[in-house]
Each structure stands twice: as C-alpha cells, then as structure tokens.
N, C-alpha and C positions, 0 to 999 in steps of 0.2 A: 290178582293184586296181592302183591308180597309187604308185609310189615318185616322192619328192618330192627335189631336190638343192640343191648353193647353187644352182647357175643358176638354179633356181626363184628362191630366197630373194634373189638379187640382182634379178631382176626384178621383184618385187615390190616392194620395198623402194624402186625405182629413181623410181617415183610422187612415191610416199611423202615423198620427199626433197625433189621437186622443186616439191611444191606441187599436183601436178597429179589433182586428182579425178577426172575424163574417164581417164585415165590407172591412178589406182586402182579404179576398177570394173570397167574390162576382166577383171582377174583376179577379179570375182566372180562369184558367181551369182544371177541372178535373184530369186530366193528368199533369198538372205546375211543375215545377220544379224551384228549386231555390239555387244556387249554389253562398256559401258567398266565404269571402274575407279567412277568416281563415282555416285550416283544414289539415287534411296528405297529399292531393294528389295535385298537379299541379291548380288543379281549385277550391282548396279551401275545403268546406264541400258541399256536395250535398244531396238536399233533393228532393226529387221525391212522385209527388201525395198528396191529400189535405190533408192526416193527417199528414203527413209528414210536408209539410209545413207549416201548423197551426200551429204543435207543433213547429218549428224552430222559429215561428213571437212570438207563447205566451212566449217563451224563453227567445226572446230578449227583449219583453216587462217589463219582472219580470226582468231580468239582471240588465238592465237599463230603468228604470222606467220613466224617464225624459225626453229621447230621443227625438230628435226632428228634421225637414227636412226641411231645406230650398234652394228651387231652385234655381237654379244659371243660367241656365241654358239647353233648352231640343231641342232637334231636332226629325225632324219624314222622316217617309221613309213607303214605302208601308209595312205594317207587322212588321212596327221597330218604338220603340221608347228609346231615350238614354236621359238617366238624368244626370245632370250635380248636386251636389247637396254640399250643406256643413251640416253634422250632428253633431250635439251638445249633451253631451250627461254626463251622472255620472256615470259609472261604480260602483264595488263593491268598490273600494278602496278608493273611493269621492273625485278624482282629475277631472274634469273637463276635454271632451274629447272633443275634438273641431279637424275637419279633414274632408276635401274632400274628393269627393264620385261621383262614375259612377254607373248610372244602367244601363244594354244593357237587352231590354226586347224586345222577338220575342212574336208578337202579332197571335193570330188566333182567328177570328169573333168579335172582340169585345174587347177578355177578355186576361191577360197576359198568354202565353202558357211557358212560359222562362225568369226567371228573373235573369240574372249575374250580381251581382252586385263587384265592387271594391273602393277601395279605397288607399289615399295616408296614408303611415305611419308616425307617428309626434314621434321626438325622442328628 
C-alpha cells in the first residue's frame, strides 16, 4: 500500500497543464479508466484502456485548447487521491468557462488506475 503526496499531485497535474498527453499517460495504468462529468449513463462517459483514454485527454486538449488546472485543494489515502480543482477554460463558443472540479483517482503502484473526475455546473 502506497501513500500518495503533493509531489505526486504536482506531477501529475504538471501534464495536465501543459497540453501534453504522452506526458499524462505516463502516470497511468495500462488498464486506466477515466470516467467524465458528461455522457448518457449515470457516471458520465467512460473511457477504459490507454487508447481509449489518450483519445479522451487529446479531445479535450483540441476542444479546449486553453484549459487550465488549478489546485484548490488535494487529500491522500492509502491507493486514493482526490483533487479539489477550479478549471478555467474556452470552449468552442469563446465564453469563458471557469467551474470547480473533483477528481477521485484509485491509485495502483504508483500510477493512476481510476480516474472520476466531477464537477460543479455554472448556469
């Protein structure tokens, strides 16, 4: 059982920030699954397995091109880490998307095995 710290959470995050997909799958696993806010079912869109979720992250990268992650937020637990986060962000239609955000990631050896991420809706 692995305890998780910021330096985790800054590395990850560090991706994340920068655009860089190559860069956010490092920290995953194989097997990852990532499961958004949006989608038909209960828990949103779910994406299973690293192409899967590459293609979900390059997505959102080209979506929203500006995107951007700032911590608010993070606690750790043996195989858990949860992000408290505010994303900032431009969509297609160039309103400015500004909205809090959860990520519940189950961790295995290291790398994220599970990432749910949620967030609040702005109306």
């Amino acid at each position: 059982m692995q305890i998780y710290d910021e330096a985790f959470v800054r590395r990850f995050m560090a991706p994340w920030n920068e655009h860089d997909v190559d860069g956010a799958m490092v920290l995953m696993t194989d097997d990852c699954i990532w499961e958004v806010t949006r989608g038909t079912e209960p828990h949103g869109a779910h994406f299973a397995g690293t192409q899967a979720v590459r293609g979900a992250i390059a997505r959102l990268f080209k979506t929203m091109p500006d995107i951007r992650y700032e911590l608010v937020h993070s606690s750790f637990g043996p195989d858990l880490v949860v992000l408290e986060l505010l994303v900032i962000g431009t969509p297609a239609d160039g309103r400015t998307a500004r909205f809090q955000a959860c990520d519940v990631m189950t961790m295995r050896d290291g790398k994220v095995a599970a990432k749910r991420s949620y967030r609040k809706l702005v109306e």
